[in-house]
Structures are given as C-alpha cells and as structure tokens.
N, C-alpha and C positions, 0 to 999 in steps of 0.2 A: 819273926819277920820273914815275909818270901820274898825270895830274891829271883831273879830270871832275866834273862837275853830274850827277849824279842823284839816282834817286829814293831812298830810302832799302830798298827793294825790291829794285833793280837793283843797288848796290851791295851788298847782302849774297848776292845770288847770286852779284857777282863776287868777294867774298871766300869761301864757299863753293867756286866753280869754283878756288880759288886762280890768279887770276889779278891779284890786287894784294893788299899784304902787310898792308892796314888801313884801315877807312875810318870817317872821321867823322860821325857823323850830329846836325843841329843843331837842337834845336826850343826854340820860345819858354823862354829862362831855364837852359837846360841844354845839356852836350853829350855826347855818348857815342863814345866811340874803342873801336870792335869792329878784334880780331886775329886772327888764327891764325898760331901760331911753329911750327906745322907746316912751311908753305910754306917758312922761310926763317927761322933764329934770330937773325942778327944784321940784316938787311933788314928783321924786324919790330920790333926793339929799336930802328933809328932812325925809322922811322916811325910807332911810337909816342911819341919825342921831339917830332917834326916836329907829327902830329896835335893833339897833347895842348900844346904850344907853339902852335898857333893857336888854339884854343879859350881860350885863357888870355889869351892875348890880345887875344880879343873880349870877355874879363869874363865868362867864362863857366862856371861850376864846371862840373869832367868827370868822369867815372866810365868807366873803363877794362874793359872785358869781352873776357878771352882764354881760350879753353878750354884747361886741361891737358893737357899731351902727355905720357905715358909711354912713357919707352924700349923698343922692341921693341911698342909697340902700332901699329897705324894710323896714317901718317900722323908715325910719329916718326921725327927723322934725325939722323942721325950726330954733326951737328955738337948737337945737344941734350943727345944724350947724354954731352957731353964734361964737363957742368954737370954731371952726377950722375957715379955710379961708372965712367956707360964701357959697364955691360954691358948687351944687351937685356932690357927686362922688371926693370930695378935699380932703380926707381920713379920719379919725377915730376918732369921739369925744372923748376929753381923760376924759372926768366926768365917 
C-alpha cells in the first residue's frame, strides 16, 4: 500500500491519473475519503475500510465521495460488473 503527504491537489490528481485506489483528505473538524472503483473494485473497497478507519480514529466524522461506474461505460471493469447483471451497459455497480 502507498502512503504519502500531500497536498489535497496532488492527491486528487493521483486519484484521477488512477494511480492510487483512495485518498483522504483532512481539514479542521472533518474528513473526506475520495475513490474511484474504476481503478480496482475490490482494492478500493479496502481502502476505503483502511481510509475511513483512520479518520475515525482521529474523532473525526467522514463523508465518502466515489463516482458511479456503469457497466460498459468508461472506466468500467469486469470485475464490477460481476456486482450487477454481468452485462455491459446493465446499469450501475452498487459497491
């Protein structure tokens, strides 16, 4: 697992580049766990455990932000689509 210090910037660009599966971003009082299950469905389903269990940990209430992947759209893979029907374009992984 990668770990890093940045800036809230650079981490959503490297979530964007899908180069990491989630990142937490932490400001006075709150915390937000941005995903994409594009990248990876079950890689982001424990990094969103992982995430969302350190922010909780610091006493911190979270709010989770992951954009919908539909099957046969952009960005959608095989293994998401095992969560719905199966087939391309059969609607909206619910992870």
């Amino acid at each position: 697992m990668r770990t890093a210090l940045v800036t809230a910037a650079e981490a959503r660009a490297l979530l964007a580049g899908r180069e990491v599966y989630g990142v937490l971003e932490i400001t006075p009082g709150q915390a937000v766990v941005r995903l994409d299950p594009a990248v990876n469905p079950s890689g982001t389903q424990v990094a969103q455990q992982v995430l969302t269990g350190v922010a909780q940990g610091a006493g911190l209430p979270v709010r989770v932000e992951a954009p919908a992947v539909s099957c046969g759209s952009a960005g959608w893979s095989p293994a998401c689509c095992s969560c719905c029907s199966g087939a391309p374009g059969s609607g909206s992984c619910p992870r």
